[in-house]
DOLO-341589 format. One record per atom (N, C-alpha, C, O): residue in one letter; atom name; x, y, z. Coordinates in Angstrom, 1 decimal, always signed. Each point is the difference from the previous one (the first is absolute). Example, Ala and Ser with C-alpha at 12.3 -4.5 7.8 and 13.67 -1.06 7.14 Angstrom:
BEGIN
{residuo = A; atomo = N; c1 = +13.2; c2 = -5.7; c3 = +7.8}
{residuo = A; atomo = CA; c1 = -0.9; c2 = +1.2; c3 = +0.0}
{residuo = A; atomo = C; c1 = +0.9; c2 = +1.2; c3 = +0.0}
{residuo = A; atomo = O; c1 = +1.0; c2 = +0.0; c3 = +0.7}
{residuo = S; atomo = N; c1 = -1.4; c2 = +1.1; c3 = -1.4}
{residuo = S; atomo = CA; c1 = +0.9; c2 = +1.1; c3 = +0.0}
{residuo = S; atomo = C; c1 = -0.8; c2 = +1.1; c3 = +0.8}
{residuo = S; atomo = O; c1 = +0.5; c2 = +1.1; c3 = +0.1}
//
This chain:
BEGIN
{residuo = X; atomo = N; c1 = +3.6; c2 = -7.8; c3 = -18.8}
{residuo = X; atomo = CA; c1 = +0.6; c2 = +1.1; c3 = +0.6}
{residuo = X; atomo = C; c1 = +1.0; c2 = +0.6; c3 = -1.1}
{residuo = X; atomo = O; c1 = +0.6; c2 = -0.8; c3 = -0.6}
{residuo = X; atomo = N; c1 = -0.5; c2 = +2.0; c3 = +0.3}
{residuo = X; atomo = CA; c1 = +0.7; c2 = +1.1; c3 = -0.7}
{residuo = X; atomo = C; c1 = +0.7; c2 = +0.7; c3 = +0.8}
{residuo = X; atomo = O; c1 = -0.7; c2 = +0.4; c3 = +1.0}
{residuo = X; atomo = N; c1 = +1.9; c2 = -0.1; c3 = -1.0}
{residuo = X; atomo = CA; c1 = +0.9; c2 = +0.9; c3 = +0.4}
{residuo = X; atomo = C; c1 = +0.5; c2 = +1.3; c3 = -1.1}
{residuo = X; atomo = O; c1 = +1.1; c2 = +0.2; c3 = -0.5}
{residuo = X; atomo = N; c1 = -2.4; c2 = +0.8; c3 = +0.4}
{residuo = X; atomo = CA; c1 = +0.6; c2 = +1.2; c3 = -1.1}
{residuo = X; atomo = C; c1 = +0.9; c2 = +0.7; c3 = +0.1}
{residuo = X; atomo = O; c1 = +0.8; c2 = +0.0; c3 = +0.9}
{residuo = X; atomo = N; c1 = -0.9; c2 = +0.7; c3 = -1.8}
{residuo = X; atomo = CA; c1 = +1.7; c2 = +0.8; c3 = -0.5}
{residuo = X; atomo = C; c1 = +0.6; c2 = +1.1; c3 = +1.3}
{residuo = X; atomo = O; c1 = +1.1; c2 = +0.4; c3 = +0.2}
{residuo = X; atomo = N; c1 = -2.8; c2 = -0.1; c3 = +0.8}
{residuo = X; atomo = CA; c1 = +0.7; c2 = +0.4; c3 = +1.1}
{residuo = X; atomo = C; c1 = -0.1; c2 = -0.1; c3 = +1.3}
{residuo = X; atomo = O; c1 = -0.3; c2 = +0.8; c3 = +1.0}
{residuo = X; atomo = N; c1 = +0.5; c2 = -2.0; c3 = -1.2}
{residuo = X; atomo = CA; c1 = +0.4; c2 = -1.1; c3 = +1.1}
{residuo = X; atomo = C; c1 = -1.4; c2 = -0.4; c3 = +0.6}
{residuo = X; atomo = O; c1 = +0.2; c2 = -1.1; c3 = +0.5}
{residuo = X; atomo = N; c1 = -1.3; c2 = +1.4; c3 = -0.3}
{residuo = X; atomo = CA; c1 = -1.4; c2 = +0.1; c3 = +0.1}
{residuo = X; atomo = C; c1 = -0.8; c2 = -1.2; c3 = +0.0}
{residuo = X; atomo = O; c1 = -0.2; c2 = +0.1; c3 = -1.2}
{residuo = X; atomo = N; c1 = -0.3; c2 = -1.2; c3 = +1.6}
{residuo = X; atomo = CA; c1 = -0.1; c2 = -1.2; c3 = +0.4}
{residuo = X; atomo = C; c1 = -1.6; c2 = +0.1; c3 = -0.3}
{residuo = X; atomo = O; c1 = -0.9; c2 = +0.7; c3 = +0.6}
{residuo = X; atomo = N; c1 = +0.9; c2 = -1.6; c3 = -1.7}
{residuo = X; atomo = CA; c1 = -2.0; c2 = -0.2; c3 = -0.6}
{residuo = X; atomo = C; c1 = +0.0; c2 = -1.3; c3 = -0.1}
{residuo = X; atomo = O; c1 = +0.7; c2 = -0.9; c3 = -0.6}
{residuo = X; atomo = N; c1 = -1.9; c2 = +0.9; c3 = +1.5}
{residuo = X; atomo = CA; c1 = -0.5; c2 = -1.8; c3 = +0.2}
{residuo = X; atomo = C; c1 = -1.4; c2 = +0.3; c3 = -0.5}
{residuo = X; atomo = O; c1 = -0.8; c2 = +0.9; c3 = +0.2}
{residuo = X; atomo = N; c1 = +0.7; c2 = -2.3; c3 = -1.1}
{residuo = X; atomo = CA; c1 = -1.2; c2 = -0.1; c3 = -0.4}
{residuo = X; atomo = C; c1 = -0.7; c2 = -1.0; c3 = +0.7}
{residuo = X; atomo = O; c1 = +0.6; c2 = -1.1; c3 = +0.0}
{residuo = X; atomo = N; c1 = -1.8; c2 = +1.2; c3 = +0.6}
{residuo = X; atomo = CA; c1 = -0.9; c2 = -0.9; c3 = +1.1}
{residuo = X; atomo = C; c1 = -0.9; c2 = -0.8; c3 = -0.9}
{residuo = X; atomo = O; c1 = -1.0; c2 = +0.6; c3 = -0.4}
{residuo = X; atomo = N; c1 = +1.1; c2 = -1.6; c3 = +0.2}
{residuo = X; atomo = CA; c1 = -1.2; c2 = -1.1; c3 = -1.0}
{residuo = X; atomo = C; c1 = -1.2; c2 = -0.2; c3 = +1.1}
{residuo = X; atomo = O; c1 = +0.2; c2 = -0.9; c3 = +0.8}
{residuo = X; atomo = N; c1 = -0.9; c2 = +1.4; c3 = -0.7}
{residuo = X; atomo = CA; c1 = -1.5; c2 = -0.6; c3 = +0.8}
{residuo = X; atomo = C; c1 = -1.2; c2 = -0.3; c3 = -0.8}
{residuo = X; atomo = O; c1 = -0.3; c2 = +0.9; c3 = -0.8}
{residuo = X; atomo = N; c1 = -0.6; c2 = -1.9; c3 = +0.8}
{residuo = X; atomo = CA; c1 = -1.0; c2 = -0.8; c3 = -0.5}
{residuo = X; atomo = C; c1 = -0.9; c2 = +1.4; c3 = -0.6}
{residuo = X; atomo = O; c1 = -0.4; c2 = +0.2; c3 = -1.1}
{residuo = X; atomo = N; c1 = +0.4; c2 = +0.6; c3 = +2.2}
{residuo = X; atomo = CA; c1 = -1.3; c2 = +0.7; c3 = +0.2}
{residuo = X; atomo = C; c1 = +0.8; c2 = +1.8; c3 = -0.7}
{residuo = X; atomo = O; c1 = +1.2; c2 = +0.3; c3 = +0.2}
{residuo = X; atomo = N; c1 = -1.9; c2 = +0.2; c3 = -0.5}
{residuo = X; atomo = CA; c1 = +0.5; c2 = +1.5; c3 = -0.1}
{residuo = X; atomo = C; c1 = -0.3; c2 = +0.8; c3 = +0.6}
{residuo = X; atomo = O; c1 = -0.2; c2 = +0.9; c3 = -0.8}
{residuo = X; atomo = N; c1 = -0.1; c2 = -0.5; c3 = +2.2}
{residuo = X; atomo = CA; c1 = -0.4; c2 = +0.6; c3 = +0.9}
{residuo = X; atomo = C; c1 = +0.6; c2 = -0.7; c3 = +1.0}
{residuo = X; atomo = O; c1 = +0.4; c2 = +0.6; c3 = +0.9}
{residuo = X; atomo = N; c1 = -0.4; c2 = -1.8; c3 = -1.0}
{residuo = X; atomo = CA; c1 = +0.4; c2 = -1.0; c3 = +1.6}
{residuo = X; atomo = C; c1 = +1.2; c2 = +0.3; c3 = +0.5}
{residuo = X; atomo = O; c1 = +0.3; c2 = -0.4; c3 = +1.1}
{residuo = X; atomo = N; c1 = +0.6; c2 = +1.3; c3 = -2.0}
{residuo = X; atomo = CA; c1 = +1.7; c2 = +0.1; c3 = +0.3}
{residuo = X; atomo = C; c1 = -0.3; c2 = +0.8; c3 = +0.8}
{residuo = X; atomo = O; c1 = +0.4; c2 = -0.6; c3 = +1.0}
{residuo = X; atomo = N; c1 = -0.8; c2 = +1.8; c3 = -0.8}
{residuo = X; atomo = CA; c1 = +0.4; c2 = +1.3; c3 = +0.6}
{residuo = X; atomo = C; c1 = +0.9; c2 = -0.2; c3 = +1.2}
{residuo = X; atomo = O; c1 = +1.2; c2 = +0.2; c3 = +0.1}
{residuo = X; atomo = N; c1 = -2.0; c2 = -0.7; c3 = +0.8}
{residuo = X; atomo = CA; c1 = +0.1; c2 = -0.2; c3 = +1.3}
{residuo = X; atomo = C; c1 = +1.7; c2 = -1.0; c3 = +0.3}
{residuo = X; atomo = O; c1 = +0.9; c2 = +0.3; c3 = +0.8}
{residuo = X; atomo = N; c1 = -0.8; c2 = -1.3; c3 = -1.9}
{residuo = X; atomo = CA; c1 = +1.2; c2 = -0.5; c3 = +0.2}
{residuo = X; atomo = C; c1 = +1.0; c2 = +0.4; c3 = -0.8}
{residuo = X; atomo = O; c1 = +1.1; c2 = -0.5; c3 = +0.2}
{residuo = X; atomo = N; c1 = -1.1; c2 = +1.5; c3 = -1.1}
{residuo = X; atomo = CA; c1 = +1.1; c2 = +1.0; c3 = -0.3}
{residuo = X; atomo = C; c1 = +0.0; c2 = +0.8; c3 = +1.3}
{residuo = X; atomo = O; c1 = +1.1; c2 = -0.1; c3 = +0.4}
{residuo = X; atomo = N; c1 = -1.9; c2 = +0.9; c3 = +0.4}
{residuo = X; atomo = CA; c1 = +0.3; c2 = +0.4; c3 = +0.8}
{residuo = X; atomo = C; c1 = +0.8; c2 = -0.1; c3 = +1.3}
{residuo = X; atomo = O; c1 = +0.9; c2 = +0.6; c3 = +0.6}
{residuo = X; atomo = N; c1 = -1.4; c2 = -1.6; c3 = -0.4}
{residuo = X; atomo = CA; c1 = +0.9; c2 = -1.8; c3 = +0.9}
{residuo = X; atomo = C; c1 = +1.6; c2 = +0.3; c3 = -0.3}
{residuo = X; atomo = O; c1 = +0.8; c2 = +0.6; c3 = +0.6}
{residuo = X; atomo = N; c1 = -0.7; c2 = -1.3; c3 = -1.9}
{residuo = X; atomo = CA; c1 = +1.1; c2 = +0.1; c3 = -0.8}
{residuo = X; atomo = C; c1 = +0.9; c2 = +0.9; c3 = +0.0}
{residuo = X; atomo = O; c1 = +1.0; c2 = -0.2; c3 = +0.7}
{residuo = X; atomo = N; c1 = -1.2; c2 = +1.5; c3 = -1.4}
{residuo = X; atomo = CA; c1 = +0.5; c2 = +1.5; c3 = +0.0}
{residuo = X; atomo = C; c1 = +0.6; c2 = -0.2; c3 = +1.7}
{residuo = X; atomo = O; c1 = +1.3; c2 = -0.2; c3 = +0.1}
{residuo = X; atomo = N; c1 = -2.1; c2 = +0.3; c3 = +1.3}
{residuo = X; atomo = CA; c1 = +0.2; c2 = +0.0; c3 = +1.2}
{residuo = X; atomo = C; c1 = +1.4; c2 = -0.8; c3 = +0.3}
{residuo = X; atomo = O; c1 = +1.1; c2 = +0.5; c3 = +0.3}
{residuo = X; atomo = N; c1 = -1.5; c2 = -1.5; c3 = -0.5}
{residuo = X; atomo = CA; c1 = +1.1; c2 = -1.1; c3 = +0.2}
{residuo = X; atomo = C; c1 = +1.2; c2 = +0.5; c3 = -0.7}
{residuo = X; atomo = O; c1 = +1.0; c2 = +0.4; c3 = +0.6}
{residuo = X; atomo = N; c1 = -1.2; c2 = -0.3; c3 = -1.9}
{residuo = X; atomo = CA; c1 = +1.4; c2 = +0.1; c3 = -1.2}
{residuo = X; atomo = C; c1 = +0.5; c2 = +1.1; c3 = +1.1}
{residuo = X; atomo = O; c1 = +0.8; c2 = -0.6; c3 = +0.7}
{residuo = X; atomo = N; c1 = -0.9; c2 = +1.6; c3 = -0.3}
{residuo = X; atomo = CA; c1 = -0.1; c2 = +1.5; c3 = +0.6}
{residuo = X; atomo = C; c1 = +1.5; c2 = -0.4; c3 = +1.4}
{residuo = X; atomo = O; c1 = +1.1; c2 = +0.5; c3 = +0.3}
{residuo = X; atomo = N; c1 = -1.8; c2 = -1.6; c3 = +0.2}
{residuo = X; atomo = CA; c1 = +0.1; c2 = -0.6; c3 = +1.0}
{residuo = X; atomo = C; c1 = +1.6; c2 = -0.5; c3 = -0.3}
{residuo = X; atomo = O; c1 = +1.0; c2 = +0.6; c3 = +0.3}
{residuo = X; atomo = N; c1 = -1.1; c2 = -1.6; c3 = -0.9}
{residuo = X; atomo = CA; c1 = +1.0; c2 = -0.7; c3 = -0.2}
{residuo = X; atomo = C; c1 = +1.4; c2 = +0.7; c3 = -1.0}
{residuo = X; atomo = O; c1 = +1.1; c2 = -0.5; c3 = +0.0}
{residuo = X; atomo = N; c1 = -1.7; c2 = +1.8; c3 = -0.9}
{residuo = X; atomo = CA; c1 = +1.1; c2 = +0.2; c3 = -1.2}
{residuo = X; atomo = C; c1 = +0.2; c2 = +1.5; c3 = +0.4}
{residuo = X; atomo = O; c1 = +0.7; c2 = +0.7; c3 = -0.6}
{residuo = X; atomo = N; c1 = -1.5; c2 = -0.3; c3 = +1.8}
{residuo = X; atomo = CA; c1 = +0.3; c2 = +1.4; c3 = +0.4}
{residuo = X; atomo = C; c1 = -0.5; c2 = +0.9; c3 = -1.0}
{residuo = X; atomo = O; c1 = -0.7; c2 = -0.4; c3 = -0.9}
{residuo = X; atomo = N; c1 = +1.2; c2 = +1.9; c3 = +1.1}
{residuo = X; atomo = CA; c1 = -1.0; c2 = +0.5; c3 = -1.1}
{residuo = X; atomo = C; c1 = +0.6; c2 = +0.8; c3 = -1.6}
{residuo = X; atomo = O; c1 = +0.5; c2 = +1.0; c3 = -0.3}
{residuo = X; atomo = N; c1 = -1.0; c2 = -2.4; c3 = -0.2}
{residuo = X; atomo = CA; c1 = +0.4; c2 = -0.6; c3 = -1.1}
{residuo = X; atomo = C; c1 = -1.2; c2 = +0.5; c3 = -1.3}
{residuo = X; atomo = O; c1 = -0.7; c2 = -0.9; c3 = +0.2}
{residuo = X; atomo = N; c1 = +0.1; c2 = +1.6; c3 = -1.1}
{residuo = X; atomo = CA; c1 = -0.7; c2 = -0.1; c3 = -0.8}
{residuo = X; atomo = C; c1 = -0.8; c2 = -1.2; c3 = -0.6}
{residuo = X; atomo = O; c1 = +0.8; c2 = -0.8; c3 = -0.6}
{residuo = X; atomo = N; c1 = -2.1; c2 = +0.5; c3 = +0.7}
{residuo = X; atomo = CA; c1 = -0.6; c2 = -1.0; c3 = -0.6}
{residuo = X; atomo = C; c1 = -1.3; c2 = +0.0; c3 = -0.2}
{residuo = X; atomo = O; c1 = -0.8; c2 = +0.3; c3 = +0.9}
{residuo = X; atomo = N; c1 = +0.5; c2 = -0.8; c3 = -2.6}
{residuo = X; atomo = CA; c1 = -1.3; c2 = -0.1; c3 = -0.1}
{residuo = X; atomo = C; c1 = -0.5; c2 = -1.1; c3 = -0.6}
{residuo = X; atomo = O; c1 = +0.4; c2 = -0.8; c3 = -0.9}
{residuo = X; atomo = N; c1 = -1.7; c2 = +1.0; c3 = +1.9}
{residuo = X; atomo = CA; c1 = -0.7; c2 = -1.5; c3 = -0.5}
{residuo = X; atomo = C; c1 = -1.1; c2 = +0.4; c3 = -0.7}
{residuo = X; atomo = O; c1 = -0.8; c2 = +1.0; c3 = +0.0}
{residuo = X; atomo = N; c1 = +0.9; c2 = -1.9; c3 = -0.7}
{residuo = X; atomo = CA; c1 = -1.4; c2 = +0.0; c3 = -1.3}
{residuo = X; atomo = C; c1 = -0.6; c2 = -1.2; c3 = +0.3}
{residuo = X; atomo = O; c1 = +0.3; c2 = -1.0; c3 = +0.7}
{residuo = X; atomo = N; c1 = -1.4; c2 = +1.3; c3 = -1.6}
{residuo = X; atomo = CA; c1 = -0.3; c2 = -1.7; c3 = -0.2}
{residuo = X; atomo = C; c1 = -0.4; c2 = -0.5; c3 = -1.2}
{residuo = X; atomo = O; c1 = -0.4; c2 = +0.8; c3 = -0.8}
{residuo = X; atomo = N; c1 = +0.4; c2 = -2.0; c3 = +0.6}
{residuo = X; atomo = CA; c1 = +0.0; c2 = -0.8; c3 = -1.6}
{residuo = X; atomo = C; c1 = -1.2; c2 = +0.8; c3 = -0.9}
{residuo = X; atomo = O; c1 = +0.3; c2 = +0.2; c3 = -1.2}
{residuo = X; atomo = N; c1 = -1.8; c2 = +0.2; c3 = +1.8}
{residuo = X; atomo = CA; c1 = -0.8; c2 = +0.1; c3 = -0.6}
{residuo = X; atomo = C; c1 = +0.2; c2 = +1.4; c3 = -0.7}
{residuo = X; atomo = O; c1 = -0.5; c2 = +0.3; c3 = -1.1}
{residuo = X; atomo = N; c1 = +1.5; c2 = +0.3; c3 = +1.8}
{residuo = X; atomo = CA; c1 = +0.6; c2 = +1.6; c3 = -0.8}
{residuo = X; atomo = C; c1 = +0.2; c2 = -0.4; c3 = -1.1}
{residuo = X; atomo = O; c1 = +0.0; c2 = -1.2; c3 = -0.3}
{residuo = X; atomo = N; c1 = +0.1; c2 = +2.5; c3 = -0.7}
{residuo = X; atomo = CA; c1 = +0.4; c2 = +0.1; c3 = -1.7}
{residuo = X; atomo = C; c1 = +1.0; c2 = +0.9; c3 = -0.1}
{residuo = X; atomo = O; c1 = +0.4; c2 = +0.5; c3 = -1.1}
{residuo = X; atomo = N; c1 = +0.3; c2 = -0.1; c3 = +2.5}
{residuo = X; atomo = CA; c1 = +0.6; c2 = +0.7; c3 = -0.7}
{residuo = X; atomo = C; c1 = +1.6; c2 = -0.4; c3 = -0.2}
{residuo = X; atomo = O; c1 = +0.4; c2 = -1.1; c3 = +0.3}
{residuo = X; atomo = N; c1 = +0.4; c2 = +2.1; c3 = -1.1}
{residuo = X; atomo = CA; c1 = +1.4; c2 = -0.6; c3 = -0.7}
{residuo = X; atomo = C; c1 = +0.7; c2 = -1.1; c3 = +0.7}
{residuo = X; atomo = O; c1 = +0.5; c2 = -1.1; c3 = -0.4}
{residuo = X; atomo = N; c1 = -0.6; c2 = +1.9; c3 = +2.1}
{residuo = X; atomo = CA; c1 = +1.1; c2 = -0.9; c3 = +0.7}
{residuo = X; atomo = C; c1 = -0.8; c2 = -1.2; c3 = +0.2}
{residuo = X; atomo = O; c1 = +0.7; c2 = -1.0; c3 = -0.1}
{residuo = X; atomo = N; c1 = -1.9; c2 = +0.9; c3 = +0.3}
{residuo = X; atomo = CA; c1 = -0.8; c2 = -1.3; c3 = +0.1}
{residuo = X; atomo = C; c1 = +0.3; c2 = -0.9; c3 = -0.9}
{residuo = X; atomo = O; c1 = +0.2; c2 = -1.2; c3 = +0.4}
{residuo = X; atomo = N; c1 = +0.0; c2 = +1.4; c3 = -1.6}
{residuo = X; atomo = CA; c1 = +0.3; c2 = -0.7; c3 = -1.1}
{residuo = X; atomo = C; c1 = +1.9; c2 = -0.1; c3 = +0.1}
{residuo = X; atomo = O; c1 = +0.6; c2 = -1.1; c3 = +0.0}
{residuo = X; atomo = N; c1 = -0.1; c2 = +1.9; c3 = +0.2}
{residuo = X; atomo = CA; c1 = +1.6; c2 = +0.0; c3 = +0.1}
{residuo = X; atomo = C; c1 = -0.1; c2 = -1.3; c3 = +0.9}
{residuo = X; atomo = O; c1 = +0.6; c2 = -1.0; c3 = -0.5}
{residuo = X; atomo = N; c1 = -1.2; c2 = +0.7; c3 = +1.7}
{residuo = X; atomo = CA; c1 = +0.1; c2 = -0.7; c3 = +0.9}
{residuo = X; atomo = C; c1 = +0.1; c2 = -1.2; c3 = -0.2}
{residuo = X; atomo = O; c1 = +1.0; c2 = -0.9; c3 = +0.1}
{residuo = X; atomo = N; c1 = -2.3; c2 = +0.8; c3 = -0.5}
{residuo = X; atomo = CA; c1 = -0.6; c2 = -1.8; c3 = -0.8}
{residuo = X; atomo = C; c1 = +1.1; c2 = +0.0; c3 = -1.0}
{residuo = X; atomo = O; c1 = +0.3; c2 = -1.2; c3 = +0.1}
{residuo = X; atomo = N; c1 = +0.5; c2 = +1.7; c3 = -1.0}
{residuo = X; atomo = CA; c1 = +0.8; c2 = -0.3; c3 = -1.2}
{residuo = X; atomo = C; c1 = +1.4; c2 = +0.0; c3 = +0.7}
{residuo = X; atomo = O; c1 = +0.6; c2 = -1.0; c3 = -0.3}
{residuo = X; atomo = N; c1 = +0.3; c2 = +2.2; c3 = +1.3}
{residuo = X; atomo = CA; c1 = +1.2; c2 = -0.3; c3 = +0.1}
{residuo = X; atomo = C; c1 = +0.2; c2 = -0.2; c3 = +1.6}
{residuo = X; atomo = O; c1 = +1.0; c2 = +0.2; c3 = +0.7}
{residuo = X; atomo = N; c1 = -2.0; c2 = -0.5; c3 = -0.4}
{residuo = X; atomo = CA; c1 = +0.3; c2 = -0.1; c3 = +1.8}
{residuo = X; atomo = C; c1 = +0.4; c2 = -1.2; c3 = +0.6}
{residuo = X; atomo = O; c1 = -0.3; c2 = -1.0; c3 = -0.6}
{residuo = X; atomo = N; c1 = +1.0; c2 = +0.9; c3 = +1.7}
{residuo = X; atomo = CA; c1 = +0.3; c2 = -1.0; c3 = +0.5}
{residuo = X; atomo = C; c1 = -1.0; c2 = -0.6; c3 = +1.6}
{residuo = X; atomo = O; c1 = +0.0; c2 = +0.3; c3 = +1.2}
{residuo = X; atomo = N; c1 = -0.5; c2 = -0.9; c3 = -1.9}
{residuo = X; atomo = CA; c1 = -1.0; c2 = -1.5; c3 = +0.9}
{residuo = X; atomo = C; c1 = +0.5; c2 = -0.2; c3 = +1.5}
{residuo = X; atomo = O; c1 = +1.0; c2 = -0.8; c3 = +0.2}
{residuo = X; atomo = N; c1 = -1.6; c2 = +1.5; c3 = +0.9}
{residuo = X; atomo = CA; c1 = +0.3; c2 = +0.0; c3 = +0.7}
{residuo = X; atomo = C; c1 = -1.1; c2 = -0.9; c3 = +1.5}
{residuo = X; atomo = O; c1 = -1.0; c2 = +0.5; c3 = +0.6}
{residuo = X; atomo = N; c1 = +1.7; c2 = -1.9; c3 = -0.5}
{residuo = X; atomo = CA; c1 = -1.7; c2 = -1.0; c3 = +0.4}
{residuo = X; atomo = C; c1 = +0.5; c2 = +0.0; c3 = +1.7}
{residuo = X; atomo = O; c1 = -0.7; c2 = -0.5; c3 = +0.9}
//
């Protein structure tokens, strides 16, 4: 999990499969929605290339 510079909340989703995530980021996003009210957040997932994907795996905090 990252907290960016404007205030914006990016979770990175590790799933086995690269396609298998959709549905449980969707889940996810739902719930987060639920519980943090309406709060900005994006979910990616590990198999992405892109910057924040990589920001994630290098300065993110491990959230089990």
């Amino acid at each position: 999990m990252i907290i960016n510079a404007r205030g914006d909340i990016d979770l990175l989703l590790r799933t086995p499969q690269s396609n298998g995530g959709i549905l449980k980021r969707i889940r996810m996003a739902a719930r987060l929605k639920e519980l943090l009210g309406d709060q900005k957040i994006d979910i990616i997932g590990d198999h992405e290339t892109s910057v924040v994907a990589r920001e994630a795996l290098s300065k993110g905090i491990l959230l089990q």
